[in-house]
N, C-alpha and C positions, 0 to 999 in steps of 0.2 A: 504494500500500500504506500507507493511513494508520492506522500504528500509535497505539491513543491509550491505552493500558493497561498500565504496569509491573507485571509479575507476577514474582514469588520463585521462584526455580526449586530450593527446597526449604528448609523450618523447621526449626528446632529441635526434634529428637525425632524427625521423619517422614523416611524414605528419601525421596532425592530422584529425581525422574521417569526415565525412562529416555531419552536424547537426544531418540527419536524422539518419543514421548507429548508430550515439555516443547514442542518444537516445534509439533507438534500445537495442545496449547495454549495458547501466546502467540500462533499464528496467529487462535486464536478470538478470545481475551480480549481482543489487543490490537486486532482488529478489524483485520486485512490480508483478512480477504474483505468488507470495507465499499467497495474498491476492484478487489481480484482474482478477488473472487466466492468462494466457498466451492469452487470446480473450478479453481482456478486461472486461468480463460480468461481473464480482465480485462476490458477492452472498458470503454464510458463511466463515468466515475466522477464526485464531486460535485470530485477535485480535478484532475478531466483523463481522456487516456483512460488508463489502466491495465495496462501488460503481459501479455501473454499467458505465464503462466512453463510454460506448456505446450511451448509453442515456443518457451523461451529457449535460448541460444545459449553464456550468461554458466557459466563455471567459476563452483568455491564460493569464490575469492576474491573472483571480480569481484561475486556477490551478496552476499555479506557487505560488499565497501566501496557499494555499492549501498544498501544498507540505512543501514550507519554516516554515511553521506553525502549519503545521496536523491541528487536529480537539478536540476540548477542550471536555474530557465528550466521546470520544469515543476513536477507537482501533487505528486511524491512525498515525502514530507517525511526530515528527517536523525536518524537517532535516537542518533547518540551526541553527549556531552551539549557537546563542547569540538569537535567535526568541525572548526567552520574557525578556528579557534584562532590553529593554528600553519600553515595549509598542508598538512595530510598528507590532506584531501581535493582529488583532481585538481590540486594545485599551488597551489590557492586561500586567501584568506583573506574573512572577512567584507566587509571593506571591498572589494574586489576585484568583488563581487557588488551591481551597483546594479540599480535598472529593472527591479524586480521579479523578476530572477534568482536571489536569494536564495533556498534548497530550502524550505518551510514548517517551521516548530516541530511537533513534537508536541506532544501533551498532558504525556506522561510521556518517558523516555529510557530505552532500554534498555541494561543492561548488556553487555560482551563477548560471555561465557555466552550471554545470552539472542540474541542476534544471529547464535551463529552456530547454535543450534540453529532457531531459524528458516530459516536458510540449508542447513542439513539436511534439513528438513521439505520444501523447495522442492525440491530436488535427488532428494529419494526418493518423491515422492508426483505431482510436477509434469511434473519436466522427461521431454520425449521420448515423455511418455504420449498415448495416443490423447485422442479424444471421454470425457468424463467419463459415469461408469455410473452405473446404477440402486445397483449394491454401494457404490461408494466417497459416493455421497448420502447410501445408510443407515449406513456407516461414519462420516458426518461428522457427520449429525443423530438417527442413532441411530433404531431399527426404528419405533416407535413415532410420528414425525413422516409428517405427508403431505404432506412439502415435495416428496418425492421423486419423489411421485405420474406427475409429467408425463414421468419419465423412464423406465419401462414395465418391464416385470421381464422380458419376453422373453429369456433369454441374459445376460441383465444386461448390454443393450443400451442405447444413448445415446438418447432420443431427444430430441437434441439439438438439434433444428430447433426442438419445442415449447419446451422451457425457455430456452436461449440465445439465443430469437430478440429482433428491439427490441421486437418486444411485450412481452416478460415481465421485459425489465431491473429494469422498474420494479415488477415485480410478485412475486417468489420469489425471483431472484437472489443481491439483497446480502443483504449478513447483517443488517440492520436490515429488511426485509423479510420476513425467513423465518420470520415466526409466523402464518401464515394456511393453512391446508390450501387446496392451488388446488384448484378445482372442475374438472368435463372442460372441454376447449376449446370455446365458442358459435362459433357460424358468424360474428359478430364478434368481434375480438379486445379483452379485454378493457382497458380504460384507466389500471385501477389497482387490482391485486389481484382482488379479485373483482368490482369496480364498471366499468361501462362505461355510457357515455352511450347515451341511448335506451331503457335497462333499466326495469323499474314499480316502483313503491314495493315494493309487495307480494314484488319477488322477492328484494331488498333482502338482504342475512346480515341475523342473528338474531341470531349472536353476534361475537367479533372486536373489538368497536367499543365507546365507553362517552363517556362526555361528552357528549353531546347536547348543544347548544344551537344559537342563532338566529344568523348568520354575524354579521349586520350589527344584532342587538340582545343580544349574550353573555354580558348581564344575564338572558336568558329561556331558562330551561334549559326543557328536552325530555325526556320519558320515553323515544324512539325516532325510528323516521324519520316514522311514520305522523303523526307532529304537527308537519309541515313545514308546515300553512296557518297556526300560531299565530306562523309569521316574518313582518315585513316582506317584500312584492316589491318586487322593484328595477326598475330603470328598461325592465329588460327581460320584468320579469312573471314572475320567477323568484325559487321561495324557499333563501332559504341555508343550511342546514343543516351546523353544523360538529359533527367529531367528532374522537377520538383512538381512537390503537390501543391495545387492550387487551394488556397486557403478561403477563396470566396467559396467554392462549394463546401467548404465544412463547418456542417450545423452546429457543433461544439464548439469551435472556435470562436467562437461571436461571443461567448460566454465564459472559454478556457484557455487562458494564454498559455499552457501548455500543451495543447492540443493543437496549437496551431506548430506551422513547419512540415517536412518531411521526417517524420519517426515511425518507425516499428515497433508495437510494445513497448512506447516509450522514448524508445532512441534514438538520436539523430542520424538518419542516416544519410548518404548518399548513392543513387540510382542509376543505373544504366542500363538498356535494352540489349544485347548484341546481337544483332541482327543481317542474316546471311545477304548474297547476292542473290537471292531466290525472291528477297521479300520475304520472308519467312522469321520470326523471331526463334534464333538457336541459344539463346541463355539471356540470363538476368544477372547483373552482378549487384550485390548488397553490401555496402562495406561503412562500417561506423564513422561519423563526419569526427575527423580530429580539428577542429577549429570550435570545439564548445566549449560549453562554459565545465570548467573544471569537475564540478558537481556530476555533470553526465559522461567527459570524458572517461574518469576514474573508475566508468563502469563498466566502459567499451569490450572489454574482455568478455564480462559476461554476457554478453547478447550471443557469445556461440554456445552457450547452456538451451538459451529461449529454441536456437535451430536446431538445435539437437531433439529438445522437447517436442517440436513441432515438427518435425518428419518421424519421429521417433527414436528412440534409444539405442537400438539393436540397429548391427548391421555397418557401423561405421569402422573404419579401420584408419586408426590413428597413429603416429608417431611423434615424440617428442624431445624436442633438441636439447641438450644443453648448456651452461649458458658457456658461453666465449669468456674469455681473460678480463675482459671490460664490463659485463653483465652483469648486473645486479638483481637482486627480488626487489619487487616495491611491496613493503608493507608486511614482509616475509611471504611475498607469495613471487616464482617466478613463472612465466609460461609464457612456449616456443610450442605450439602444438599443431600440425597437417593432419585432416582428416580427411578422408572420401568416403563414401557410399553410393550404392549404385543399386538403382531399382528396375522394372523392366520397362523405364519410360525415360528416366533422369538419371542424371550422375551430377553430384552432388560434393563441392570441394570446396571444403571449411579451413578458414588460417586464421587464429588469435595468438594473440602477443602483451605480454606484458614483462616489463622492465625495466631498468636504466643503466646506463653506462656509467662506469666510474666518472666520479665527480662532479655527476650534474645536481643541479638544482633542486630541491625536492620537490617543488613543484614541474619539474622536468621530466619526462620519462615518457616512454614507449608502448601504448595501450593500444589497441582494436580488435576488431573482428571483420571477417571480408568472408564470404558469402558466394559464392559460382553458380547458379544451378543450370546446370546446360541439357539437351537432350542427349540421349544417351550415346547416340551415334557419331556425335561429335566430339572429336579425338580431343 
């Protein structure tokens, strides 16, 4: 639940929210469905997997120190502002927390107020409820989005296989996601939004998208996709075509400045189409934008946990370098790690990194994750 947005839970002059609403929206603003998904279910996230508060188990105190305190040793972060201070989370103090156990920072800190109204929000909308409905979608995104679309209006029935499956993690889910209308389901499933490899130029969105240019020359802007042969090919005879997400069609953004940008489950990323001399889209590349703000860089590693989650566990075959003369761990962790997998459609080539070189800067250091998914035939 990575809170990254301090919001006022009421101005001078303006009635302030009513518990449940305030909740409501610090869950949006501060981005807790960047992790728990906009239904609560949780599942892969860019800072781990993510609670299911559907099926939580936790009273409203233990969510509330939950919140004020994250989670020692995983991706939830602490949002109040002194948590390990003194010890009044789980007995602990800062120093106490070495080896990367330490819960992450937020961006902002929530106040009391605002924590436990969140913890309200979780308790009346979350906990004990079924499969997430077609109603509580349009409750979240409001009638007018087609975020909802996958989730079927029959009964205001879940159709919860379509949207919650790993296919769509990366597609509608998070709330950094949810400004693209999903289209019906292809007889393959798609690989990122509405893009899946082996698609034609031609069938390409229209709208959604904006930044055009040439992966590997970003000096050579683009009017669209259809001007993918004015890129260099690469060594593989494929043109690169990068692009960003248009933040006017996304319904949460108006409301969630976290939500706006190009991110995955959260995080920054950076995009490109590779696309053959056929017209044909032959891979996608996904690679973490190292130009952010320190808070999401430092995560960049783990966004290849979320791809691993989201194609699955099994089936990858990894190897792991180590480190050179100059290389350091940051934070006691170091990682140099190449994976593939290959399925009877894609192949699938994972590279995360994290590290430093002697004597840089602590604020300095070498973090990402970079992402391939190409069709299979393609060497």
């Amino acid at each position: 639940m990575l809170l990254s947005a301090l919001v006022s839970t009421g101005t001078l002059g303006q009635p302030s929210r009513p518990d449940s609403d305030e909740g409501a929206h610090i869950f949006k603003s501060a981005n807790c469905v960047g992790c728990h998904k906009w239904s609560g279910n949780g599942g892969g996230g860019y800072g781990g997997a993510a609670a299911n508060l559907r099926q939580t188990a936790l009273t409203r105190d233990q969510i509330i120190e939950t919140i004020r305190c994250g989670r020692p040793g995983a991706g939830m972060p602490y949002f109040e502002r002194d948590a390990y201070a003194s010890g009044e989370c789980y007995g602990l103090k800062k120093a106490d927390l070495t080896g990367g156990q330490m819960p992450p920072e937020p961006d902002h800190y929530l106040r009391p107020k605002e924590i436990a109204a969140v913890a309200g929000y979780v308790l009346t909308q979350f906990k004990g409820k079924g499969e997430p409905t077609f109603a509580e979608c349009q409750a979240f995104f409001g009638t007018q989005s087609r975020v909802c679309d996958s989730y079927g209006k029959q009964n205001g029935a879940s159709q919860h296989a379509a949207a919650e499956s790993g296919h769509s993690h990366m597609k509608v889910e998070a709330a950094g996601d949810a400004n693209v209308s999903a289209p019906a389901q292809p007889a393959e499933p798609n690989d990122l939004r509405e893009f899946r490899v082996g698609m034609s130029v031609a069938a390409l969105p229209s709208t959604g998208y904006l930044d055009f240019a040439c992966a590997d020359a970003p000096d050579r802007k683009l009017s669209g996709w259809s001007e993918y042969g004015k890129c260099p090919a690469g060594h593989d005879g494929l043109h690169g075509v990068s692009f960003r997400y248009d933040d006017s069609t996304n319904q949460l953004a108006r409301i969630n400045e976290d939500a706006r940008g190009t991110k995955i489950a959260g995080q920054p990323v950076l995009l490109a189409l590779l696309i053959g001399d056929d017209a044909r889209v032959d891979g996608l590349r996904i690679e973490t934008d190292p130009s952010v703000r320190l808070y999401a860089y430092k995560k960049a590693f783990l966004f290849g946990q979320q791809v691993k989650a989201r194609y699955g566990q099994e089936g990858w075959s990894c190897t792991e370098a180590k480190p050179s003369a100059d290389e350091q761990p940051v934070g006691g962790v170091f990682v140099k790690e190449h994976c593939e997998k290959t399925t009877a459609t894609r192949r699938f080539v994972l590279d995360r990194q994290l590290f430093r070189h002697a004597g840089q800067d602590l604020k300095n250091f070498t973090d990402g994750t970079q992402l391939t998914i190409l069709a299979r035939a393609t060497p």
